[in-house]
Structure formats: C-alpha cells, structure tokens
N, C-alpha and C positions, 0 to 999 in steps of 0.2 A: 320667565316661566321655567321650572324647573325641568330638565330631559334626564330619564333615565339614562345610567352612563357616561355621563359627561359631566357627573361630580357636582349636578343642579346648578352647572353655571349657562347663560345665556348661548344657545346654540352659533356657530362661531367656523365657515369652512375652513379656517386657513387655520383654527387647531388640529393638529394631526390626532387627536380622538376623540373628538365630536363625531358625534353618529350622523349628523345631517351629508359628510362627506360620502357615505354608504349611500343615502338616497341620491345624490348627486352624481354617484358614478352609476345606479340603476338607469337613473333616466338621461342622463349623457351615453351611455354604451351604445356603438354600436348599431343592435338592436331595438335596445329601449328606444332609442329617438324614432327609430323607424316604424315602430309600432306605434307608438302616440301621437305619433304623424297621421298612419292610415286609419288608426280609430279614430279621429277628429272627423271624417265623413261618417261615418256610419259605424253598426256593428259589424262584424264578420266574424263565422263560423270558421273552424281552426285552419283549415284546407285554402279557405278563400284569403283567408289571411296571409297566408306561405306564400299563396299566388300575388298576391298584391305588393308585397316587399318583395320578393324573388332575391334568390341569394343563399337565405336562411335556412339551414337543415331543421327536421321536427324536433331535434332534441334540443337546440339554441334558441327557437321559437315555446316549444314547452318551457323552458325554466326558466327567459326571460319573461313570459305570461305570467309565471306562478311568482317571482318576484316582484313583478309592477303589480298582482295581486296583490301580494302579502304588504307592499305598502302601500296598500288602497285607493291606486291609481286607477287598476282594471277591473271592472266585475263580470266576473264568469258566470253565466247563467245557464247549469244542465236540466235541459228540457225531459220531459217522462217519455219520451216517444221512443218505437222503435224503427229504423235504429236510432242510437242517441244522438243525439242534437246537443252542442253546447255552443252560445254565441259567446263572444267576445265583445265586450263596451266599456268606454270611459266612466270613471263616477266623476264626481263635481271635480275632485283634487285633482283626476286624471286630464280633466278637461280643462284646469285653469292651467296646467305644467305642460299639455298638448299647445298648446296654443302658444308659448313661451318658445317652444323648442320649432313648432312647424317656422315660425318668424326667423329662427335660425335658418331653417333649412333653404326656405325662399332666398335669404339673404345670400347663401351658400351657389346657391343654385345662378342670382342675378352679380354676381360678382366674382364667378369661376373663371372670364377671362381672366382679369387683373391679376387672380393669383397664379392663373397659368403665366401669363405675364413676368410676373414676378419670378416666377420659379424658374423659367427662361433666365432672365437675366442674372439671378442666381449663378446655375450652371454655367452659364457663360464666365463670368468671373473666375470662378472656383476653376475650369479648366485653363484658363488663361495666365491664372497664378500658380498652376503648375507645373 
C-alpha cells in the first residue's frame, strides 16, 4: 500500500523516513501512552483528564490531545452547552493502539521490581569498577 512520503514503498519503522516512525513516537511519548491508557476506561473531559494522569501541565496535555487527534486516535467531542463541555474518547484506531500500549504498561508496572533489581545491581558493578 502506497504512504504518502515515504516514496510509495511499504511503511517500514526502522527506515529513518517512513512516517509510521511519527505515529510511533506520538503514542510511545510520554504522555501519549498515558492518555490512551486512561481513555481505554472511559471518556474524560479535559480537567478530569489532567487529574487522572497527574504530572501533565495543560499545555503537554492540549497538544498531546490535538496530536493523538490529528492521527485519529482521540475524538474530541465540543458539546453546545454553557459553559462548554468537550469530552475526550478513543476512536476504534485509538482503542485498538490503547489497548497495545495499556499491556505495556501492566507489564511495566508487574515487573518494576526485576528492573529495580537490575538497576541495583548495575550500579553496584559500575561503582565497584571504579
């Protein structure tokens, strides 16, 4: 299948300009994975969102949004009410690459001894050799 920008050859991350590398550092960043982690429960409006990751300033939270938008991961839905209302939700692509990355995270989360472990005994060496 031919991709814009990458010269119509089969998308490919480990060429250094394949665009699929773009979408791979949106939803590996950071923030990306943390948002499509907490969208996978539910929607949340922009505030509730902030609160649920905790960490995030509203400006790394707006432009990470508007990028997992723009690659039609997130759908933003501005309600007519006042005041305004906008939730936040996965679409399909959002929820199949949610789901991908929350498996990361669990993973991340039930195997933090071992690397703490590791990282111990890391340091250990490294001062010992020096």
């Amino acid at each position: 299948m031919p991709v814009s920008g990458n010269s119509g050859k089969k998308p490919d991350v480990n060429d250094a300009m394949c665009p699929s590398r773009l979408v791979l550092e949106h939803v590996t960043s950071r923030w990306g994975v943390l948002i499509l982690i907490a969208l996978l429960d539910r929607s949340y409006r922009f505030g509730e969102l902030r609160r649920k990751i905790g960490g995030v300033s509203e400006k790394m939270l707006t432009q990470t949004l508007q990028t997992l938008e723009r690659d039609g991961l997130v759908h933003r839905a501005a309600q007519p009410v006042i005041p305004p209302r906008v939730d936040y939700s996965l679409t399909a692509l959002g929820t199949e690459v949610a789901r991908l990355v929350a498996a990361l995270g669990r993973w991340t989360e039930h195997r933090l001894p071992a690397v703490e472990e590791a990282r111990a005994r890391y340091d250990a060496a490294r001062e010992a050799s020096q």
